[in-house]
N, C-alpha and C positions, 0 to 999 in steps of 0.2 A: 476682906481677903488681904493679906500682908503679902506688901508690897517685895518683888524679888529681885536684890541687888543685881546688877553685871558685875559677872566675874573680871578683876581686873588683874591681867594676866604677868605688868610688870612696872617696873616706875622708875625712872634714870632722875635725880635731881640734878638743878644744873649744874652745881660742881662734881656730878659724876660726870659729866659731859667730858667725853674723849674721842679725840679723831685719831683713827684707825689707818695706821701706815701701811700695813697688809693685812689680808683676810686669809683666812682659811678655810678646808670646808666646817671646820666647828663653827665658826665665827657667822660663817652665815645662817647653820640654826640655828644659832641664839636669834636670828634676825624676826624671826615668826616670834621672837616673847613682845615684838612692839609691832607686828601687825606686819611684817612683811614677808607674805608666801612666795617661797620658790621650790617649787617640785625638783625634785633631785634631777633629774636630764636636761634641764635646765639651768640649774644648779650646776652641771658637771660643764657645759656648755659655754656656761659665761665665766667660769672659773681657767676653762684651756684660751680664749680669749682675751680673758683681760686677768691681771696679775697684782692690778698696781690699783687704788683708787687715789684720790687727793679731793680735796675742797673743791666749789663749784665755784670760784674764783667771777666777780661781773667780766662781760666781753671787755677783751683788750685790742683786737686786731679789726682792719676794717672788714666790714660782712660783704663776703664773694660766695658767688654757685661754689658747690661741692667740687666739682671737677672743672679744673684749668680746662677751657676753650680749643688750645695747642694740643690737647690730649686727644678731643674727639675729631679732628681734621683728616680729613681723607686726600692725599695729596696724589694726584693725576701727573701719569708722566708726559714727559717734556714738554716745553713752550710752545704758544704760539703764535708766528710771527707776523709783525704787521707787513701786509702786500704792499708792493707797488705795480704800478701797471705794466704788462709784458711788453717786453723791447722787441719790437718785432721790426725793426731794419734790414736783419741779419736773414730772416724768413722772404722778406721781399725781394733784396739786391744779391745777397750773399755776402762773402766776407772774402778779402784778397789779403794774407802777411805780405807786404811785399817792402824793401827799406827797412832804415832802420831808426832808431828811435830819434835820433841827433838830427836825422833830414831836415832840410828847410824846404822841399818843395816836392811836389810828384809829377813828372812831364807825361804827355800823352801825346805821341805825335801822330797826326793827319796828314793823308797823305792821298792829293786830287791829280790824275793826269790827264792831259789836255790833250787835243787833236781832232780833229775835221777830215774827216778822207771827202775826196772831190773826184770825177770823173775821172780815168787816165785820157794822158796826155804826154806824145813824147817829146814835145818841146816846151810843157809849162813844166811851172812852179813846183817841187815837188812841194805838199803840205807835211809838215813835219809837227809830231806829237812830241809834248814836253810832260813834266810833269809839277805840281806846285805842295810846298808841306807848309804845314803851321803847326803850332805846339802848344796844346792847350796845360796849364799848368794847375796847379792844386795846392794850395799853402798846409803843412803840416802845422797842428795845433797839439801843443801836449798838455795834461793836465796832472795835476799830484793830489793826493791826500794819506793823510796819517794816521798812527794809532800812538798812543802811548800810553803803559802800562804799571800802574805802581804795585812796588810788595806789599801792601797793605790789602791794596786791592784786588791785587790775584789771589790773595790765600782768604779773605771773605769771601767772594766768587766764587770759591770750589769750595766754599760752605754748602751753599746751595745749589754745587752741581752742575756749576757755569763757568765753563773756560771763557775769561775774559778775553785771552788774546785772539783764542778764535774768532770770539764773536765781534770783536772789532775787526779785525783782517774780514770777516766777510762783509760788515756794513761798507770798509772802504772798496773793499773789491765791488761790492753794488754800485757805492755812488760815480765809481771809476764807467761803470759799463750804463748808468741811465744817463751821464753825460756823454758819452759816445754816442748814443743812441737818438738823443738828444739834435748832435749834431750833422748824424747819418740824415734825420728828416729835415732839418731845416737851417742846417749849416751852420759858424759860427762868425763871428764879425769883429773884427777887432782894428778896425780902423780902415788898412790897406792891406789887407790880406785877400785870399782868395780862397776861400772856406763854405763850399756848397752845399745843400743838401738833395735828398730826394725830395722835395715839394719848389725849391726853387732856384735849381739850376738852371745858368742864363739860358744854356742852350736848347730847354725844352719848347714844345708845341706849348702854343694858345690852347685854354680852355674854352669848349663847348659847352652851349646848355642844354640839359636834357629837353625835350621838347612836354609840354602838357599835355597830360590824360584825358579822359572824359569828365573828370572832376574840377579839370583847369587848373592845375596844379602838377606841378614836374615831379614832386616827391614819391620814391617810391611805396611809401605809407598808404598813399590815395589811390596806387596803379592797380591795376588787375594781371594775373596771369598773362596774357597776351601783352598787353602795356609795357610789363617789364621783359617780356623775352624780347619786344619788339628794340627796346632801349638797347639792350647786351648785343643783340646781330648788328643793331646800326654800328656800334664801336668796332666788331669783328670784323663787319664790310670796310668800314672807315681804315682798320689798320691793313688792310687787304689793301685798297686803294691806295692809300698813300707810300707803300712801299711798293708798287706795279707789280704786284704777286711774289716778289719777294719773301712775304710771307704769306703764308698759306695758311689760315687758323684750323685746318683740320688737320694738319701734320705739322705743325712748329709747337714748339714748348711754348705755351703763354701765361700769362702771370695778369688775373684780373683783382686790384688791389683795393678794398672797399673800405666804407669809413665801419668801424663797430657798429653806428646807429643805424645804420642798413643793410650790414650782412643777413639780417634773419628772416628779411621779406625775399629771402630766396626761396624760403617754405613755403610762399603764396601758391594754391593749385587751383589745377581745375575742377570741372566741375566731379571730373572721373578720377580726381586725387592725384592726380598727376603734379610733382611741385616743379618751380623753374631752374632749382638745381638737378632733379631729374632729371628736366629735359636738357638743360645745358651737360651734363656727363654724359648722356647718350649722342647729341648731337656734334659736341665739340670734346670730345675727350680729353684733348693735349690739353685742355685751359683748367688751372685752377686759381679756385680762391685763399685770399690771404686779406686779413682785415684787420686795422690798424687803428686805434683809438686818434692819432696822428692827424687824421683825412679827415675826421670829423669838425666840419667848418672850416677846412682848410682853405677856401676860397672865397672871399665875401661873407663868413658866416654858413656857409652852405655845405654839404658834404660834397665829396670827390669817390670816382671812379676812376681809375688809374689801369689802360691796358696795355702790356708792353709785351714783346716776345723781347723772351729771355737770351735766345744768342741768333745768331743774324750768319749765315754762309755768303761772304758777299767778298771772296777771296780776299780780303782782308790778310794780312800778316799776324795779326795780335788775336787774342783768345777769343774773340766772333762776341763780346758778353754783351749787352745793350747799357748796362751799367757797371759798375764799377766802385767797389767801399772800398778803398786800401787803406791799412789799416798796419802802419809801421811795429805798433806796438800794441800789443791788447791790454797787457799787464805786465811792470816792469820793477823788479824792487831797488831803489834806487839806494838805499842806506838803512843801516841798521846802527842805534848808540846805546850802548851801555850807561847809564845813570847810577848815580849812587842810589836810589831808592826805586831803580826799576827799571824799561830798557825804552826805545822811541825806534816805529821802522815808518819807511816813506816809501809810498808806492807811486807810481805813474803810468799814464798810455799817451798814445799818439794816435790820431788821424787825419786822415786828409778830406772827412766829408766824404759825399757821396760825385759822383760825375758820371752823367750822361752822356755814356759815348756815342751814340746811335738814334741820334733823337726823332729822326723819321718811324724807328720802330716803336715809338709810342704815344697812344694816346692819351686826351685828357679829358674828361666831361663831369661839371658838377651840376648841384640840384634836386640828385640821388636823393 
């Protein structure tokens, strides 16, 4: 049987060899005489697509994915910012504007009257009452911090939708108010000044020790419901007591100021679910809590309880407060400068610490 050739459909020698600057749809059926099928919708397809061919030239560029990185990003609005721990002075004591930012000092004057009444008598001695003051004082301390801002810098910034001057004006305004706060709790020192806080103003009471539980240990981590409510009446009696009914903890505003590591065994219940803060709002209403990362170890390493009524009726002349933040300046802007490449502002505060005026009306006990 004779052998039956393949039809050979077409033949380019290599000097007919030519690169094709554009195609058309002729050009592409000639392409089926050397074996290359394209169905016409296909054909029509890649012809509205591509217009132009050129030589398959080797890689010139370095090899990257398909699609830039920057394209498939899903960007989430605004920042977010690193915390610091809440300033809670202001929450405990309160806060006084009182002076002005330039003072050197904050007076508190005290004021004791003297006298002895004695039987009558119309030919003795009459006894005669006097009275005696003192003045207790308080060193203002001011602090600054700055910002400054370049034109390079602000107009990158609000590339990305960051006002720089803002966000500098609020980091100084923060670190203006955790140094305030700073020295609302434990006062500042600066050689011979007179700069106290809430943990150690001269004039406060000695600390107590909580007494031990059935587990031998004073913490309230170990105590049991009754344990700790028993710890909270002892301080309420205590401030009862040492002000001779003065204060009354079921009718005076009181303020029980706790370290963070032991505000939350106030949820410790009974067995009938009952917790110690229940019982303490039902029993003592006037009293609330306030808890202060501050108290945590604040004595020895230990935690603190801190119980004070808040104002005192003891015919007093002055605002009755048991303490006192004055607080000349809170935020002061001291100067602004224009720069040739941008501008410079300086901000400032003033305080005087904290001072306890009333120091009978408060208690102190750690070990909590």
């Amino acid at each position: 049987m004779p052998t039956i050739a393949s039809v050979e459909h077409s033949h380019i020698g290599p000097r007919q060899v030519k690169r094709f600057a554009t195609f058309d749809a002729n050009d592409f059926n000639e392409l089926s005489r050397i074996g290359i099928q394209l169905p016409p919708l296909q054909l029509r397809r890649m012809i509205e697509a591509v217009t132009t061919f050129d030589a398959l030239d080797p890689t010139l560029t370095t090899g990257s994915i398909n699609t830039p990185v920057q394209f498939l990003q899903n960007w989430l609005p605004g920042f977010v910012n690193i915390v610091t721990a809440p300033r809670k002075i202001d929450e405990l004591v309160g806060i006084t504007t009182s002076g002005s930012w330039e003072d050197e000092e904050i007076v508190q004057g005290v004021m004791e009257v003297t006298g002895t009444s004695v039987p009558y008598s119309d030919y003795g001695n009459v006894p005669l009452a006097s009275w005696n003051v003192n003045f207790n004082t308080r060193t203002v301390v001011r602090f600054e911090e700055g910002m400054r801002v370049g034109t390079l810098e602000e107009a990158r910034a609000s590339r990305m939708r960051v006002n720089t001057a803002s966000a500098k004006r609020e980091g100084a305004t923060l670190a203006l108010e955790i140094q305030r706060n700073a020295v609302g709790f434990f006062g500042y020192n600066s050689g011979d000044n007179l700069t106290y806080g809430f943990l150690n103003d001269p004039g406060l009471p000695a600390y107590i020790e909580f007494p031990n539980g059935a587990s031998t240990f004073p913490q309230w981590s170990t105590k049991t419901f009754i344990e700790i409510t028993k710890d909270i009446r002892t301080m309420l009696s205590g401030l009862r007591v040492a002000t001779q009914d003065l204060v009354d903890p079921e009718t005076t505003a009181i303020t029980l100021g706790l370290a963070t590591a032991v505000v939350d065994y106030l949820t410790v219940t009974t067995d009938f679910g009952v917790s110690v803060r229940d019982w303490l709002t039902k029993t003592y209403p006037r009293v609330r809590i306030v808890s202060a990362p501050e108290l945590d170890g604040a004595h020895a390493g230990l935690n603190v309880a801190i119980l004070y009524a808040e104002n005192v009726s003891d015919m007093s002349t002055d605002d009755g407060r048991t303490w006192l933040q004055c607080v000349p300046a809170k935020f002061r802007v001291c100067g602004v400068q224009t720069l040739t490449k941008g501008y410079e502002e300086v901000y400032s505060n003033a305080t005087s610490g904290v001072m306890c005026k009333r120091p009978y009306a408060v208690i102190r006990y750690y070990g909590c």
